[in-house]
Structures are given as structure tokens and as C-alpha cells.
C-alpha positions as CSV (number, residue, x, y, z in Angstrom):
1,X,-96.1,118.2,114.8
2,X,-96.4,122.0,114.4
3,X,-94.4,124.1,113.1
4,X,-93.0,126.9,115.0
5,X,-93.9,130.2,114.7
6,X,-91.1,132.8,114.4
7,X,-90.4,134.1,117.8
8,X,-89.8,137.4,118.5
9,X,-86.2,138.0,119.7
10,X,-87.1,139.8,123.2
11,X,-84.9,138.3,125.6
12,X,-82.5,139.5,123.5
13,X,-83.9,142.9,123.0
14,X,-84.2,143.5,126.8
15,X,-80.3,142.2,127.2
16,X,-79.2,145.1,124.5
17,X,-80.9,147.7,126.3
18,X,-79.6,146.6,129.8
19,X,-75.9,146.5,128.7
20,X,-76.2,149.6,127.3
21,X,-78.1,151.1,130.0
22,X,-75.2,150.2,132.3
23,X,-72.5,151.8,130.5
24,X,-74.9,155.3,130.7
25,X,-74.9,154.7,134.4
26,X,-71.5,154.2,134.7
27,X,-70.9,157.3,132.9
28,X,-73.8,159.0,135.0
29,X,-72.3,157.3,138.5
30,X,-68.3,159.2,137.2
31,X,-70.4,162.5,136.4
32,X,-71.6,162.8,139.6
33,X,-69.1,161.9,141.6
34,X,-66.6,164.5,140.2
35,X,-69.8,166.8,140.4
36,X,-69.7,165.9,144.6
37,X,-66.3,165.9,144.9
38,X,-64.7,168.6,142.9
39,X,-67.5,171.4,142.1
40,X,-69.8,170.8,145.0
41,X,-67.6,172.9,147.2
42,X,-67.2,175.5,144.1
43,X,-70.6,175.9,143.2
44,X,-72.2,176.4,146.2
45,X,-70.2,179.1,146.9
46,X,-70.5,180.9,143.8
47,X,-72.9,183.6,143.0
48,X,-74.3,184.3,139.8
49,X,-72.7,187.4,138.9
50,X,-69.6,185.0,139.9
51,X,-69.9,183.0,137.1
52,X,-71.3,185.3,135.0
53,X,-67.7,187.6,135.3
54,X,-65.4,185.7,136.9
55,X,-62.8,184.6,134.2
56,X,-60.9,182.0,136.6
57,X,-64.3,180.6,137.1
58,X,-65.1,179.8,133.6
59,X,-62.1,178.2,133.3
60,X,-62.2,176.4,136.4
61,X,-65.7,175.1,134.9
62,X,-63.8,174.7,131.2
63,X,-61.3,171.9,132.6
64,X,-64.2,170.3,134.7
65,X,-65.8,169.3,131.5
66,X,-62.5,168.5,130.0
67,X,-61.8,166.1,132.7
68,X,-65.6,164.4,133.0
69,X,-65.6,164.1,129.0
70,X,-62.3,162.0,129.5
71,X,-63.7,159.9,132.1
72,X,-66.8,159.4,130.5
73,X,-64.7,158.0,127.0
74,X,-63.0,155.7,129.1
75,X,-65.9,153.8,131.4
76,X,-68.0,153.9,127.7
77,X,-64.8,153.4,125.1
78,X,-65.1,152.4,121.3
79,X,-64.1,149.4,121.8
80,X,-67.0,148.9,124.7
81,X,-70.0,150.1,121.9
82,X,-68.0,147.5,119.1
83,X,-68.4,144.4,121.6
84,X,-71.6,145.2,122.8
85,X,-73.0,145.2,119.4
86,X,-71.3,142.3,117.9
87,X,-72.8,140.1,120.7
88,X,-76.2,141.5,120.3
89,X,-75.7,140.6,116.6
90,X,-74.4,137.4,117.2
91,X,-77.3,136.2,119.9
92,X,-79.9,137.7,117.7
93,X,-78.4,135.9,114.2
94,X,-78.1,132.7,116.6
95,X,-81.5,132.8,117.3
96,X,-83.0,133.3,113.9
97,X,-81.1,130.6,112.4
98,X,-82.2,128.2,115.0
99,X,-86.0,129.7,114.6
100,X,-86.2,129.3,111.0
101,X,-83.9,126.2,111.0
102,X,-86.3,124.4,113.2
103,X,-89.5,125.6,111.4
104,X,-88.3,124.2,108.2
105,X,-87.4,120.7,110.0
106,X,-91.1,120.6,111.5
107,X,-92.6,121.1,107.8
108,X,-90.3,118.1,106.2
109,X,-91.5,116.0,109.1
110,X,-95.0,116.7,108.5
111,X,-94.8,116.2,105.3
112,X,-92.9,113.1,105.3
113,X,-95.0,111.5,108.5
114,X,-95.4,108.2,106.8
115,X,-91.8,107.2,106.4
116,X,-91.8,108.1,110.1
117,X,-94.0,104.7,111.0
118,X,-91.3,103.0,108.5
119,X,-88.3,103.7,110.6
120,X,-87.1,104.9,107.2
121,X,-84.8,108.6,107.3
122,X,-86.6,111.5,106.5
123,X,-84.0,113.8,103.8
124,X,-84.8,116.9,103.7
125,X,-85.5,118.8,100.5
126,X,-84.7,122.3,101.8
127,X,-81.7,123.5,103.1
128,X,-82.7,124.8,106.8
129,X,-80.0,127.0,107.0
130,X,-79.9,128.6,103.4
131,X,-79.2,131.9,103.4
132,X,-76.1,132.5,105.6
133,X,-74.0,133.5,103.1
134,X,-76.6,136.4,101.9
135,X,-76.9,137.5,105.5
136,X,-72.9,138.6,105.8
137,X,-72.8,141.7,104.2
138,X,-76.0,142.8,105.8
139,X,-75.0,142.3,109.7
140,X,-71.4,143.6,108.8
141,X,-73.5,146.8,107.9
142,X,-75.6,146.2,110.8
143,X,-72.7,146.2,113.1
144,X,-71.4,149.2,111.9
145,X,-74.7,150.8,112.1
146,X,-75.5,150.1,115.6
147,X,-72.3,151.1,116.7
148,X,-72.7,154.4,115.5
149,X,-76.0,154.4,117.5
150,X,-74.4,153.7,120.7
151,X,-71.3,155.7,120.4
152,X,-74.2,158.3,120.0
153,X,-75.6,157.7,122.8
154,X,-72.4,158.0,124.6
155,X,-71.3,161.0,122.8
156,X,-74.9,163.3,123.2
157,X,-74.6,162.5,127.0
158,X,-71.2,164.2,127.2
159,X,-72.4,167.1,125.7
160,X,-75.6,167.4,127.3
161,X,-73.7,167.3,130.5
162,X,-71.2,169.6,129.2
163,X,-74.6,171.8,128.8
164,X,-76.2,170.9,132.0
165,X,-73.0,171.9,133.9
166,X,-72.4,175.4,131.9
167,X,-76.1,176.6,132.2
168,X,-76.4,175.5,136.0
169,X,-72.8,177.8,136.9
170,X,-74.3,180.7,135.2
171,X,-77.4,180.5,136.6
172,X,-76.0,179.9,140.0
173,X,-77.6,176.6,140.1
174,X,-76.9,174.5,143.3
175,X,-74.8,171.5,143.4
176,X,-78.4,169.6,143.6
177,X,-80.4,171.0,141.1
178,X,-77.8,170.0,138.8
179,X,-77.3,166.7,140.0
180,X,-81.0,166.1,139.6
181,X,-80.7,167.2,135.9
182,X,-77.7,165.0,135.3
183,X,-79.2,162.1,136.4
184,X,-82.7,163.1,134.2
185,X,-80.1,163.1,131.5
186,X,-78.9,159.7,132.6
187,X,-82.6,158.4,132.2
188,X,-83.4,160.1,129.0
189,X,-80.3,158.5,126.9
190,X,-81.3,154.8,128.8
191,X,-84.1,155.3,127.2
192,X,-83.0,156.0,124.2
193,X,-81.1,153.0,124.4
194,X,-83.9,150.9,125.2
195,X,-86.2,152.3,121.9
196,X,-82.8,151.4,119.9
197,X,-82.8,148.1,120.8
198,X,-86.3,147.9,120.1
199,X,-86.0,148.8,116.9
200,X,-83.4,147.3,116.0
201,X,-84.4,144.2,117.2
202,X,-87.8,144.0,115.2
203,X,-86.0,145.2,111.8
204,X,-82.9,142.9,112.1
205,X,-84.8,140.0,112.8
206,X,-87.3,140.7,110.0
207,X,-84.8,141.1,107.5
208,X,-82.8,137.4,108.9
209,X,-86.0,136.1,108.3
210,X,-86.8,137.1,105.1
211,X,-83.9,136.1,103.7
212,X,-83.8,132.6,105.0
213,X,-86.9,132.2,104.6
214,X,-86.5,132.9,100.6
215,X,-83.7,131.3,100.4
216,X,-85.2,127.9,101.2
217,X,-88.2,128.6,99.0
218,X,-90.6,130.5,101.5
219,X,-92.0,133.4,99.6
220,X,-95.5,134.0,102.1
221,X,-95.8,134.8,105.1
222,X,-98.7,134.9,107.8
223,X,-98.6,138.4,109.9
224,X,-98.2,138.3,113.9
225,X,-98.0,140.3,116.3
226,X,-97.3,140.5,120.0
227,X,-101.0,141.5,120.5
228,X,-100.3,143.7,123.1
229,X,-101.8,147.9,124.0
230,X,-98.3,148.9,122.7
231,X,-98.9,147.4,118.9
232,X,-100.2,149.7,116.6
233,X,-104.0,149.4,115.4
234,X,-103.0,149.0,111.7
235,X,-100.3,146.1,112.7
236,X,-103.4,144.5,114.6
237,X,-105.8,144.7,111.4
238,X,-103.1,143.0,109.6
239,X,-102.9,139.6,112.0
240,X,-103.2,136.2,110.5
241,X,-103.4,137.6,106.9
242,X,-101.1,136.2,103.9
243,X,-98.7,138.0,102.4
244,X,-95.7,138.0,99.6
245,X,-92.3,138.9,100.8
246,X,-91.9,140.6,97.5
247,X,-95.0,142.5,97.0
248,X,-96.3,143.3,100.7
249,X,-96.3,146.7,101.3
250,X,-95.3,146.6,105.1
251,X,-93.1,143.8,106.5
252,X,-93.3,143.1,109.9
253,X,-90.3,145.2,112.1
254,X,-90.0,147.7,109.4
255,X,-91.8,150.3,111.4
256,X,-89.9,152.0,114.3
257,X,-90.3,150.2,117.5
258,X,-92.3,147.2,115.9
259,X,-92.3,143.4,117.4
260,X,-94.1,142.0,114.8
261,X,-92.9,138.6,112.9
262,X,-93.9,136.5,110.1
263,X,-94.8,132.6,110.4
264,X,-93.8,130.9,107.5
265,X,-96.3,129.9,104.8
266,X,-95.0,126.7,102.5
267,X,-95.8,126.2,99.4
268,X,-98.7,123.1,100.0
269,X,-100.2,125.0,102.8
270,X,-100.8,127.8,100.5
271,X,-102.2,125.6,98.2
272,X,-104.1,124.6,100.6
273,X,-105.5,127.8,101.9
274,X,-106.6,129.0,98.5
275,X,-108.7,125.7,98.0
């Protein structure tokens, strides 16, 4: 029986992204349907010396972006960004407690094989989900964290729109060149959602799997990585080598953006190895 090697969380990953990504297209879908229905007709009957001068303009334009910031709060609320995260967390801290769980189960097997043949039970000497406890405090942070991250998201939309929608009136923009640049804007913060859960990803499920990995005696690990064109050429150099949790200099998913994990190396296997 072998054990398992710590799999990268990108199911998960990929589910982050797309729920966020959805509540930047519902926002995007609200902007630009107040856009068609309420400033369409405006704007493309303004000229630029219009809404350069015209003071009932600006204001006109002024309660626009009061209105689209309101409706943009409540398709993406607080509460929205809170819920998301806390069921990325949850998935992702399900996941890694399963992964390491059943990595630690393997190696008692293996090493016990022999009582196997006996019908005898096989106890095992390590506690497969040890570390729990150490893990609260860090995903509370985390939670906080990534909420901030999101409601960023959110929040640099509004006023990017807000931006969009005051340089395109002064310009004398048309009601399509601004749409196009709304729904760039749309793309450029789903993408920033999709790096952020990329990131964070990589570094919370390092940092689960250091600790329960300690905590039940593990203190090496064997570098992998997804092996892919997007993995850095230094990660690559480091594949299949050894290394302390406590004295490596790099540990996999602390870089930005990074899918790397660490297998587990027991005790008698690094015995083992250095023989």
C-alpha cells in the first residue's frame, strides 16, 4: 500500500474563483443594464462641451453612480464575500484533513503489514488528525483575510466604474465604447479573483499541511510540483528533494500563485534514504 501524496486542492481552487467570478458578473450584468437603460439615451445625445459645462449634466452623471454603487453593494453584499469564504475555507480544511489523515493511515498499515495476515487490529501510534486545534486561530485569520480580498474586489470595481463612467461623459464617449470598457473591467477583477484563489489556495493548504503534518511527528518533506509550463523553473529544480519543515528556506505555496505540495517523509523512510 502506498501512501498518498498530498493533493493539490484544485477542484477547490477553480470553485473559489467561479463563485466569485459570478458575483463580478452579476455586478457587471446591473452596470450595464442601468448603463442601456438610463444613460444610453443621455449620452448619446451629449456632446463633449455638454459634459464638460453642463452642471445638470454632472449631476445627472453624480446620482447615476450613486445609484449603480447601491446596486452593485447589494447583488455582491458583506455578507455574500463572508459565506463565500467560509465555504472555501471549510472545503479546503475538509480536504487537507482527509489528505493528511489518510497518508498517515497508509504508513501505520505498512508498517504494521504483518499483523494484517493475523487478522489482529492494527492501533495506530499517531494521531491522523493532530493538529486541529493549532489550525483554529489560523483559518479564523484566514477568513478574515480573504474576505477583505473579495470585498476588494467588489469595492475597486465600483470605483473603477465610477471612473469608467466619468471619463467616458467628458470625453463624449458613446454608450458602446463604455460598455466595452465596463465589461474589460468585469474581466480584469475575474481575474483577479481567479489569481486570489490561486494563491490562496497553494499557501492555505501548505500551511494545513505543515501543521498536521508536525503535529503527528512528520518534520520532512519531499517537494512536488504540478510539473506543468506555468511552474516556476526554480520550484522544478527543487522536485523530489528532502527537506525540514523548520529549516527549508522555501515551503511549497509560499510563493504567489504556487501549486506546489509536500509528500510526507516518516521517520523510518528517512532513515531509510540516508542508508
Amino acid at each position: 500500500m502506498r501512501v498518498p501524496q498530498t493533493r493539490y486542492p484544485l477542484r477547490i481552487e477553480k470553485s473559489y474563483a467561479h463563485t466569485v467570478g459570478k458575483a463580478v458578473s452579476r455586478a457587471e450584468g446591473i452596470t450595464l443594464l442601468l448603463l442601456k437603460s438610463e444613460a444610453k439615451p443621455v449620452i448619446n445625445r451629449v456632446t463633449v462641451n455638454d459634459s464638460l459645462y453642463n452642471d445638470d449634466m454632472i449631476d445627472w452623471v453624480e446620482s447615476l453612480i450613486e445609484r449603480l454603487k447601491e446596486l452593485i453593494l447589494g447583488s455582491f453584499t458583506d455578507t455574500d464575500a463572508q459565506q463565500m469564504v467560509e465555504r472555501f475555507m471549510s472545503a479546503i480544511n475538509t480536504s487537507n484533513r482527509a489528505n493528511v489523515a489518510s497518508q498517515i493511515q497508509s504508513h501505520e498499515l505498512v508498517k504494521h503489514s504483518a499483523l494484517l495476515s493475523t487478522g489482529k487490529p492494527v492501533v495506530l501510534a499517531i494521531n491522523p488528525v493532530a493538529g486541529d486545534a493549532q489550525l483554529d486561530g489560523y483559518i479564523k485569520g484566514k477568513i478574515a483575510e480573504n474576505v477583505s480580498y473579495i470585498k476588494g474586489i467588489r469595492d475597486d470595481y465600483a470605483t473603477k466604474i465610477e471612473q469608467i463612467i466619468y471619463r467616458g461623459v467628458t470625453k463624449g464617449q458613446s454608450y458602446g465604447e463604455m460598455a466595452e470598457a465596463i465589461r474589460h473591467q468585469g474581466k480584469m477583477s475575474r481575474n483577479r479573483a481567479a489569481f486570489i484563489a490561486r494563491d490562496q489556495s497553494g499557501t492555505i493548504y501548505s500551511q494545513m499541511t505543515r501543521t498536521r503534518h508536525q503535529a503527528a511527528g512528520i518534520n520532512y518533506f519531499q517537494w512536488r510540483g504540478m510539473m506543468d509550463e506555468r511552474e516556476r523553473a526554480s520550484h522544478v529544480a527543487r522536485e523530489g528533494i528532502i527537506y525540514n519543515y523548520d529549516t527549508a528556506d522555501l515551503l511549497p505555496g509560499e510563493d504567489y500563485g504556487c501549486r506546489c505540495t509536500g509528500d510526507p517523509v516518516f521517520d523510518d523512510e528517512l532513515d531509510d534514504s540516508e542508508e
